[in-house]
C-alpha positions as CSV (number, residue, x, y, z in Angstrom):
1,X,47.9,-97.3,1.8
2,X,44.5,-95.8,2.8
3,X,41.9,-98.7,1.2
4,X,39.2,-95.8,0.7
5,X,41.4,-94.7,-2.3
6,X,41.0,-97.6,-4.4
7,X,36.7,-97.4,-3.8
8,X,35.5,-95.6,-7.1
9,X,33.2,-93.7,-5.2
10,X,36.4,-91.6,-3.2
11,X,37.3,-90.6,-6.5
12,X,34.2,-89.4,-7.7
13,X,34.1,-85.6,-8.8
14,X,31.8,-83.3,-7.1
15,X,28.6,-83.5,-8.7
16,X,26.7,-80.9,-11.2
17,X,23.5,-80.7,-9.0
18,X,26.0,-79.4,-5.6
19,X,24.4,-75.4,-4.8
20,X,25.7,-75.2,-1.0
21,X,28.9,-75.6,0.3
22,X,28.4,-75.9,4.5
23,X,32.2,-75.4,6.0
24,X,33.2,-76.9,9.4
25,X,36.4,-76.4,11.0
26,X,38.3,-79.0,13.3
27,X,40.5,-77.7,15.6
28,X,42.6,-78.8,19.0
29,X,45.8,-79.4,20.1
30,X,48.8,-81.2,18.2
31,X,48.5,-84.1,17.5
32,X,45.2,-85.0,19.1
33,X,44.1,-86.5,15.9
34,X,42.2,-83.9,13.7
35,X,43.8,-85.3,10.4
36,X,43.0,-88.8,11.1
37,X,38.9,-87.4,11.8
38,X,39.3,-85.4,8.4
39,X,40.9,-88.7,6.8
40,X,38.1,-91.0,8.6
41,X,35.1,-89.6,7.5
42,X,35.5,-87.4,3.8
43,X,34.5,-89.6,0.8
44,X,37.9,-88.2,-1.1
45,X,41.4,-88.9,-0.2
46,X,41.9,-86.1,1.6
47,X,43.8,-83.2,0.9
48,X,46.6,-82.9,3.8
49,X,49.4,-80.7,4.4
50,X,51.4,-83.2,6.5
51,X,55.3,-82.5,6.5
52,X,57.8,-84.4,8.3
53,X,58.9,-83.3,11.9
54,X,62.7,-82.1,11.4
55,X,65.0,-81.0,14.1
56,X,63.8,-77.4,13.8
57,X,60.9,-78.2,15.7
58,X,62.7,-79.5,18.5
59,X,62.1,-77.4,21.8
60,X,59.0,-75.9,19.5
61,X,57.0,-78.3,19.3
62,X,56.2,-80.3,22.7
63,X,56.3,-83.7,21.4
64,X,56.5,-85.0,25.3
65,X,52.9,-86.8,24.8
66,X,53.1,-87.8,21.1
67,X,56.4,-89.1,20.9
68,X,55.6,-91.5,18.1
69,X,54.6,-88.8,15.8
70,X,56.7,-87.9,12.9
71,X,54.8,-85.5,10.6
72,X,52.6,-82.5,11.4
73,X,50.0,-80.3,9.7
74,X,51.6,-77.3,8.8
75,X,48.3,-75.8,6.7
76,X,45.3,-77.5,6.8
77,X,43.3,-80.7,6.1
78,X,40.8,-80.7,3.9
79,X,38.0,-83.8,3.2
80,X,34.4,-83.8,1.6
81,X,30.9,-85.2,2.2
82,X,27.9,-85.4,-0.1
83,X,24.9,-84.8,2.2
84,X,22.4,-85.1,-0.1
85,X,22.2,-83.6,-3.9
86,X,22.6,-79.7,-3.3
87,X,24.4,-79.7,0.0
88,X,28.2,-80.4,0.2
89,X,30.2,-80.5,3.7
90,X,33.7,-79.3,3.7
91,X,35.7,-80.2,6.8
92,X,39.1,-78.5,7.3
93,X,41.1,-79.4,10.2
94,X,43.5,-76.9,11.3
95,X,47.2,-77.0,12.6
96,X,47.2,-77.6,16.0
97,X,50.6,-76.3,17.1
98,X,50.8,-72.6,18.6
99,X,53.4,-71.4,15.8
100,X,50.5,-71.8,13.5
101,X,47.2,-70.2,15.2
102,X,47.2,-67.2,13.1
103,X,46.0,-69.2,10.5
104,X,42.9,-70.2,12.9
105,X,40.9,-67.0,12.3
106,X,41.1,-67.3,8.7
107,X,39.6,-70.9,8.4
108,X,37.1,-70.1,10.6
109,X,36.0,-67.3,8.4
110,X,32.5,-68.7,6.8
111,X,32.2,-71.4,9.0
112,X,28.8,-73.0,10.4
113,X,30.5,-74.7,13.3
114,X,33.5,-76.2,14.6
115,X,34.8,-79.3,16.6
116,X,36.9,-78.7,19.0
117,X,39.1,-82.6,19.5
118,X,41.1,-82.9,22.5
119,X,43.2,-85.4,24.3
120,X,42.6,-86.2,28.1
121,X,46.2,-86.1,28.6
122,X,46.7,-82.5,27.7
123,X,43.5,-81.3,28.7
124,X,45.6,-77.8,28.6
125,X,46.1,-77.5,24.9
126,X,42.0,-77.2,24.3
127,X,41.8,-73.7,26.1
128,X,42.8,-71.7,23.1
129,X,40.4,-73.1,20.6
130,X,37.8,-73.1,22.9
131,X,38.7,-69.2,23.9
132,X,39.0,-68.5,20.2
133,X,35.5,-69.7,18.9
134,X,34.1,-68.7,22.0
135,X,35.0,-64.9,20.9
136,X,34.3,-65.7,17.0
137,X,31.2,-66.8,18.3
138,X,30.8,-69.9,16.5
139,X,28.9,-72.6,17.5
140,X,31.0,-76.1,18.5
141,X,30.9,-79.2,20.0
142,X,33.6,-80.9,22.1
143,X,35.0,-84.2,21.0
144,X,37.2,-86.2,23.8
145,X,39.6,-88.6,21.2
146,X,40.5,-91.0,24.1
147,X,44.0,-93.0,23.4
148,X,44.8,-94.5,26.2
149,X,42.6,-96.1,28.5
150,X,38.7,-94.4,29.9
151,X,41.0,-91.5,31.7
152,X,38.5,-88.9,33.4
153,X,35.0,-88.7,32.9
154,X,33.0,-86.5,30.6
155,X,31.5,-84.5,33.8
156,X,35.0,-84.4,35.0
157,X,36.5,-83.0,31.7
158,X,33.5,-80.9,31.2
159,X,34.8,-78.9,34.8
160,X,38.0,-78.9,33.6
161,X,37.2,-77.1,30.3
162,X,34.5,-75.1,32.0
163,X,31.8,-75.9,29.1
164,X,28.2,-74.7,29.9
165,X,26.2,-77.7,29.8
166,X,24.3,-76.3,26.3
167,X,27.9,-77.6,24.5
168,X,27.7,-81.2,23.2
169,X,30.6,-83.0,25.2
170,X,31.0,-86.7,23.6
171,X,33.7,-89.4,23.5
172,X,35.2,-90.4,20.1
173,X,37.5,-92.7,17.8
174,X,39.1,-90.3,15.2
175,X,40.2,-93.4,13.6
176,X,36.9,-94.7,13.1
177,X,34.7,-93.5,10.2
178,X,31.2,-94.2,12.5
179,X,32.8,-92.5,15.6
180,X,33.9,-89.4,13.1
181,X,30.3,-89.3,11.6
182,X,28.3,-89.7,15.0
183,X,30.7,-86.5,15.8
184,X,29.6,-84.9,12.9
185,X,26.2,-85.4,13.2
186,X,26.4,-84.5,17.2
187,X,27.4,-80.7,15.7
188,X,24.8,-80.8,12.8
189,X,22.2,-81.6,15.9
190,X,23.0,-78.7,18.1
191,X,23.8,-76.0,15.0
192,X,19.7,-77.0,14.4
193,X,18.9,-76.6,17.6
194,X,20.9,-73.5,17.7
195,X,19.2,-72.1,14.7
196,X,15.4,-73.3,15.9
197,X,16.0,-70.8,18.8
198,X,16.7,-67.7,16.7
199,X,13.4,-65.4,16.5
């Protein structure tokens, strides 16, 4: 059982003085770990869509690097953080297997930013959520959710991905409510900087 459930505070309802909602989307590959960054870092239990993985997902679902995975996303995650008493961060992390893209443009719709997780052994799966906010033209950061071992370098995955060097590349713990927030705040640093270049 998540212990954050049991803290008051996860429970408490949104409050009266909230104005702005700021949305930010997290997307990548399956199973890379966008529901445990949702779960991590929002101060409710977070909603999830998890489902169990059933035989009809076998030879859909390329489970060859996640083998010990047994549910999935099939919708969305979605968690909540306080910033201060107007603002309100939403987080949704989308499903990150290709049967469920199409849903992709719609949570992106009215969002600031997005982070974009991915795993250093399937560097491959990033391509298309990179490709898609690069043509949505949404701001995002790049979040390298490293499970086994150091693997390649950032410079080296940064070549591999073919970022410009303006796109915040940093390593991360999805498990780990700091790592999740330093990612967090990495995106709400470059959307400024983003925003203090617009005439």
């Amino acid at each position: 059982m998540d212990s954050r459930v049991s803290d008051p505070a996860v429970r408490a309802p949104l409050s009266d003085t909230a104005t702005t909602g700021l949305k930010i989307v997290i997307v990548g590959g399956f199973g890379v770990g966008k529901t445990s960054l949702v779960g991590s870092v929002s101060e409710i239990h977070p909603l999830s869509t998890e489902e169990i993985m059933t035989q009809a997902g076998v030879g859909v679902d390329d489970v060859g690097q996640v083998r010990d995975k047994r549910t999935t996303t099939v919708a969305f995650d979605f968690g909540r953080i306080t910033l201060n008493a107007e603002n309100i961060l939403y987080l949704f992390g989308a499903p990150g297997q290709e049967r469920f893209w199409f849903l992709w443009d719609q949570l992106f719709a009215g969002s600031l930013g997005a982070i974009v997780l991915v795993d250093t052994r399937r560097l491959e799966e990033s391509w298309y959520a990179i490709d898609r906010l690069e043509h949505h033209g949404m701001p995002f950061v790049v979040a390298v959710n490293r499970f086994e071992g150091q693997g390649p370098s950032l410079d080296q995955i940064r070549d591999a991905l073919s970022l410009p060097p303006d796109v915040p590349l940093i390593d991360c713990d999805a498990r780990l409510r700091e790592s999740g927030k330093f990612v967090l705040i990495t995106l709400v640093r470059h959307l400024t900087r983003l925003s203090e270049r617009m005439p």
